[in-house]
C-alpha positions as a Python dict, from the first residue, in 0.01 Angstrom:
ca = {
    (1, 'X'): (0, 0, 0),
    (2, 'X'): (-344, 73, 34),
    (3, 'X'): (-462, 411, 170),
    (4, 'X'): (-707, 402, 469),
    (5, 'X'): (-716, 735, 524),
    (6, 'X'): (-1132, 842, 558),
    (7, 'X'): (-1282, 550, 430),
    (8, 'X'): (-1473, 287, 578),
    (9, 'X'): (-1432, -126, 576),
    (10, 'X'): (-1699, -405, 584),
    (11, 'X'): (-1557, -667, 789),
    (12, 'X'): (-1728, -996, 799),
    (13, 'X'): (-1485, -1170, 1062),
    (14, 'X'): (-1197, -1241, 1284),
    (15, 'X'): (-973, -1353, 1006),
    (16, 'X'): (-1049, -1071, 719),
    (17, 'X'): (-980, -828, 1080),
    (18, 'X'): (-647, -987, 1147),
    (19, 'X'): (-598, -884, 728),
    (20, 'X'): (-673, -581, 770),
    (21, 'X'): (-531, -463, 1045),
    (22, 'X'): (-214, -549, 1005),
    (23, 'X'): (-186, -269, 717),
    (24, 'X'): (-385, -37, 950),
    (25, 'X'): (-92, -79, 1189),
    (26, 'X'): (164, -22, 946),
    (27, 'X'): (-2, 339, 853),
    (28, 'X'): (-11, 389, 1215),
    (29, 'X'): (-379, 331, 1294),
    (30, 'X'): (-467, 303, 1672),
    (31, 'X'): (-877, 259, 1820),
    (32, 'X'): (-1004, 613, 1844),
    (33, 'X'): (-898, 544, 2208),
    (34, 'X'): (-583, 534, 2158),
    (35, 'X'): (-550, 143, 2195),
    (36, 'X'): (-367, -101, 1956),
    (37, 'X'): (-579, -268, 1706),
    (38, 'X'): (-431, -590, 1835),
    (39, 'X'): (-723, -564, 2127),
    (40, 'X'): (-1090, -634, 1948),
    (41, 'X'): (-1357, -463, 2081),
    (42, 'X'): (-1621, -490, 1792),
    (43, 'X'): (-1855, -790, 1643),
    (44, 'X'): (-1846, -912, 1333),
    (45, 'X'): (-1964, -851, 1129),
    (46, 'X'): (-1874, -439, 1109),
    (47, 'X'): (-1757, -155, 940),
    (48, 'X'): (-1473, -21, 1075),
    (49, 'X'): (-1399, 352, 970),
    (50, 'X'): (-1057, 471, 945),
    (51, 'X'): (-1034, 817, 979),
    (52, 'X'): (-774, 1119, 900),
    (53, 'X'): (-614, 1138, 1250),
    (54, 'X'): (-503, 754, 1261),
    (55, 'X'): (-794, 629, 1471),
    (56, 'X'): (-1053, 332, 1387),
    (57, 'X'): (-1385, 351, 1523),
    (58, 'X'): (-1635, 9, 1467),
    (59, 'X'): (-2059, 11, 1355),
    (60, 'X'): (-1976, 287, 1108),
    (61, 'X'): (-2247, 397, 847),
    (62, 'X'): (-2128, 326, 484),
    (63, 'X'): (-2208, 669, 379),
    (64, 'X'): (-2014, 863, 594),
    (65, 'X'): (-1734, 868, 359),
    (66, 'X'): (-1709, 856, -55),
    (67, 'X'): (-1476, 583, 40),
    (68, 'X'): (-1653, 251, 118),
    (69, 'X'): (-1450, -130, 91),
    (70, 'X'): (-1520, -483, 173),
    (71, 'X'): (-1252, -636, 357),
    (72, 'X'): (-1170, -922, 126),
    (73, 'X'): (-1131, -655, -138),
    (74, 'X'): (-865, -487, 3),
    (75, 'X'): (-707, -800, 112),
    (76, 'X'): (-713, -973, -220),
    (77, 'X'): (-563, -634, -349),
    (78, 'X'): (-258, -664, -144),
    (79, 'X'): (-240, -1057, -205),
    (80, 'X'): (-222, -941, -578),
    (81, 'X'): (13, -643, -522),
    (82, 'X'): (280, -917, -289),
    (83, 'X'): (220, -1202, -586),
    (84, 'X'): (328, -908, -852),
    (85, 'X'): (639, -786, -620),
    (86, 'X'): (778, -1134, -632),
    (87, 'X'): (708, -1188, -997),
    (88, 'X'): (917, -843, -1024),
    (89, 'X'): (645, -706, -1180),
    (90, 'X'): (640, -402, -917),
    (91, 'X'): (986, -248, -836),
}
């Protein structure tokens, strides 16, 4: 698992979104309003900050935490980490 907590994602578009935020979801991430990250309410592309209290907000600034990803980073992280699990490289 990757940890979201007070960083900030570049995402480029619909797809690398859909990525994402299905491991948002799992860590219990919700928009700032309170509404599932199911509903999209940004353009692409953004940068979607994730902070400590489980909320996303969209348009971030890169520098407002040490913490700054591209989407396909994380994704291809997790790709790699699920490839590894199967291999029974990871227990």
């Amino acid at each position: 698992m990757i940890d979201l907590k007070c960083c900030t994602v570049l995402v480029n578009n619909k797809a690398e979104y859909i990525a994402l935020i299905k491991e948002a979801q799992k860590q219990g991430y919700t928009w700032a309003d309170g509404t599932a990250l199911t509903n999209i309410f940004c353009d692409f592309p953004t940068r979607l900050r994730f902070n400590g209290e489980c909320k996303v907000y969209y348009n971030s600034s890169a520098y407002y935490y040490n913490r700054d990803y591209k989407c396909k980073e994380i994704v291809g992280a997790l790709r790699n980490m699920i490839l590894k699990r199967k291999e029974g490289q990871l227990c």
